[in-house]
N, C-alpha and C positions, 0 to 999 in steps of 0.2 A: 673171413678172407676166402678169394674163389681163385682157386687155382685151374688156366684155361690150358690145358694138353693135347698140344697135336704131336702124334704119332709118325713118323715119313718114311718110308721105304725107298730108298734109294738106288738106282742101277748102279750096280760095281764099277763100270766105267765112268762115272758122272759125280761120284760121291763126293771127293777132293773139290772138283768143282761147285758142286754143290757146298760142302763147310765152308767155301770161301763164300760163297751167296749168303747163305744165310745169316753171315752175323750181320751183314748189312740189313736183311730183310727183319731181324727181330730188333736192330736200333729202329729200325722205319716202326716197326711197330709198338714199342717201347714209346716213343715223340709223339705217339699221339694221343700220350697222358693218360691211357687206360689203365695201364698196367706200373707196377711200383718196381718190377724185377724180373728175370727171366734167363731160366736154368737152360742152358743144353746138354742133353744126355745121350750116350752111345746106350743101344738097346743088344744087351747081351747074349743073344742067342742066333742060334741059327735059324734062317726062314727057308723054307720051303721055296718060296718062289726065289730065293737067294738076291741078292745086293743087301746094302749094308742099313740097319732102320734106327733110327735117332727121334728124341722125344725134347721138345722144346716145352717147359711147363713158365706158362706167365700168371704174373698173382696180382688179383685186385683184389682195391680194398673193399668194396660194395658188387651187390649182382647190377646195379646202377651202372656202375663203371663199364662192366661185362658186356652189359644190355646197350650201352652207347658204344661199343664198339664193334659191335653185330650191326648196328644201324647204319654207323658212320663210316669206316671203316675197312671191316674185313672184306668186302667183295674186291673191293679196288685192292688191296696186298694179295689174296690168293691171287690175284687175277693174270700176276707178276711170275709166280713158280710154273702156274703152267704155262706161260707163253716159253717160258726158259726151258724148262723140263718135261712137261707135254707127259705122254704117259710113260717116259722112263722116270718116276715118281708118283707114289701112293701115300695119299695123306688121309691117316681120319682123326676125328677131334672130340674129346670129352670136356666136363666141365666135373668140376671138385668141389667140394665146400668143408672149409678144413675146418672142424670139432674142436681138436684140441691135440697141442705141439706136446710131447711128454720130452723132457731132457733128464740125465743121471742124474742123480741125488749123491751120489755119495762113487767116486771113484779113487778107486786105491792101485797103486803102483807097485 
């Protein structure tokens, strides 16, 4: 499984607006059958350059999957945040390959 991580930094004025955009932007991305699912997450710290940075993690099940949406795909969706958000928004993106999920064995109350 390939877990695809973009990272966004967001202007403090823009953020709200922004969470409402994006859940749109990751069904768009979501529909176009690459991906099986997709987390969003608030990034916990404080930044430097300040506004608020959030991590959207999507999971395929092949680097096939990945690789056809590199092709197909991703230019035309980023092409969408920055017409909206321009440089009050910083995004960078990693790619994962997940080994092995470990879950408790034995939980006691």
């Amino acid at each position: 499984m390939y877990i695809y991580n973009v990272t966004i930094n967001i202007d403090d004025n823009l953020h709200k607006e922004w969470l409402t955009w994006i859940e749109t932007h990751v069904s768009d991305v979501l529909n176009t059958g690459k991906f099986t699912s997709a987390k969003l997450t608030e990034v916990l710290v404080d930044e430097d350059m300040g506004g608020k940075t959030y991590s959207v993690q999507y999971t395929a099940n092949t680097r096939e999957d990945l690789d056809a949406y590199y092709k197909e795909d991703a230019d035309r969706l980023r092409v969408e945040g920055l017409k909206k958000f321009g440089d009050k928004m910083l995004a960078f993106r990693t790619e994962l390959l997940l080994i092995k999920e470990f879950y408790p064995t034995n939980i006691s109350n």
